[in-house]
Residue, then its C-alpha position, 0 to 999 in steps of 0.5 A: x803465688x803459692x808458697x812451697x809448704x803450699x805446694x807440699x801439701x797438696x802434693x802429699x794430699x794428692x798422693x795420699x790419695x791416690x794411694x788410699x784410691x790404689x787400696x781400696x781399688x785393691x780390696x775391691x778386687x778381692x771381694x767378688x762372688x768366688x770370695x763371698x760366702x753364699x748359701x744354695x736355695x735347693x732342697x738336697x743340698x741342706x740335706x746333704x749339709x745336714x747329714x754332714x753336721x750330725x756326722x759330725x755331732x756323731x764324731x763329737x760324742x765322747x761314746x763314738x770311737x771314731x773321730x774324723x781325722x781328714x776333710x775332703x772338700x770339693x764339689x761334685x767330683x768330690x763327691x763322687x766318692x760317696x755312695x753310688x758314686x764311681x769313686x765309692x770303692x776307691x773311697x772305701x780302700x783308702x779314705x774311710x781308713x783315713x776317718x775321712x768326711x766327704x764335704x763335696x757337694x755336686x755344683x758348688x763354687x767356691x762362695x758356697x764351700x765359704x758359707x757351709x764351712x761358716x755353719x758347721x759344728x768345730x770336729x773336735x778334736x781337730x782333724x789332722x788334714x784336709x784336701x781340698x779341690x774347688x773351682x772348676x764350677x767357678x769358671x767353667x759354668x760360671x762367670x768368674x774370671x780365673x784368678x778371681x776363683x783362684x782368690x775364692x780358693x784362698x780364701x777357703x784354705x785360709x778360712x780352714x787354717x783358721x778354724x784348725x791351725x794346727x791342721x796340714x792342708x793339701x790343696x789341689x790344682x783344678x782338674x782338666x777338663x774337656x777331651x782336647x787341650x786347646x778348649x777353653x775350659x781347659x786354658x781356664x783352669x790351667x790359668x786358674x792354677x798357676x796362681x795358686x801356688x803364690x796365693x797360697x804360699x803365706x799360709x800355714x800348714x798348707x801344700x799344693x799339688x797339681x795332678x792333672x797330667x796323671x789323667x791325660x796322655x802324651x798328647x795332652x787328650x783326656x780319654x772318656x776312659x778316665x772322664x766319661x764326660x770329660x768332667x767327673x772322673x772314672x772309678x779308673x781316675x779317682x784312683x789314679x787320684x787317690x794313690x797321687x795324694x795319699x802318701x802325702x796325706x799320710x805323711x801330713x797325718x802323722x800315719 
């Protein structure tokens, strides 16, 4: 017959071990490719890395008077602001006097926003904001689920409070995609985005805002006028995009 200090310990054996299994089942969740640093095999993109370093070098030399204040970080509809891009004008009238740093890069996922921010040079001094919009590449043409690229977004805000604390961040919901409300890209990131706003809520310095609606009409339809491929916005969308986050972005910066 088992005696009752018996029974207690395996009880607490038992339940201990379930729990131990509950966390470790819990991490696990979190460590998935959107949460993996990961770097990309292509020529252009170790360019385009490298011309953002020796921007950076550039704006850490004692001599140049221009320091970079704000990060935009984001994939191809980021960095579309850039030359020849349909946002260069919108760009040009309100980000470059922002001393911006375009950080997006066509195609990537959140794993590999991770990994450049891993290998940049510390801008110094500090910017004072960065925004940042990623995740669409996650889902949309990738393989993970949702909240798994909602858990990579975090995981990129809190590894940029962690290289700037005193930095504001701004995150932005992933915008829509595709014409009609009902396609399943666009349910996946309207799912994408409701997580957000409490994965995100614990870090410092950080505010979220979702703009999607200002690109769609009363019924919801995203017009090849705002997105001629109903992806990448327009000269017409980026500004839309850029007078719905600038007060913000001037009130976080001290402006």
């Amino acid at each position: 017959m088992k005696t009752l200090s018996t029974c207690f310990v395996a009880t607490f054996t038992a339940s201990f071990t379930l729990g131990f299994q509950a966390v470790a089942a819990e991490e696990q969740a979190m460590v998935h490719p959107s949460t993996t640093p990961e770097v990309r095999l292509a020529s252009w993109w170790f360019n385009r890395h490298a011309e953002k370093i020796a921007e950076i070098e550039k704006s850490n030399n004692p001599k140049d008077e221009r320091k970079i204040e704000l990060l935009m970080v984001g994939d191809s509809i980021t960095n579309n602001f850039d030359k020849k891009g349909p946002g260069e004008p919108v760009w040009k009238k309100h980000f470059a006097p922002l001393n911006a740093l375009n950080l997006g890069f066509g195609g990537d996922r959140t794993n590999h926003v991770l990994w450049r921010l891993d290998h940049l040079p510390k801008i110094k001094p500090a910017p004072l904001a960065a925004s940042l919009m990623i995740g669409t590449n996650n889902i949309c043409w990738g393989s993970d689920k949702p909240k798994q690229a909602a858990e990579g977004v975090q995981e990129i805000t809190q590894k940029l409070n962690a290289m700037y604390p005193e930095m504001k961040i701004l995150v932005l919901g992933v915008f829509p995609r595709r014409e009609q409300p009902n396609h399943p890209h666009r349910k996946q990131i309207i799912e994408l985005n409701s997580y957000l706003p409490d994965l995100l809520k614990d870090i410092p310095n950080v505010s979220f805002m979702d703009i999607g609606a200002e690109f769609l009409d009363e019924k919801g339809v995203l017009s090849r006028e705002m997105m001629p491929d109903t992806t990448h916005p327009s000269e017409k969308a980026h500004e839309i995009w850029a007078q719905s986050i600038i007060p913000k972005l001037k009130e976080m910066m001290g402006k």
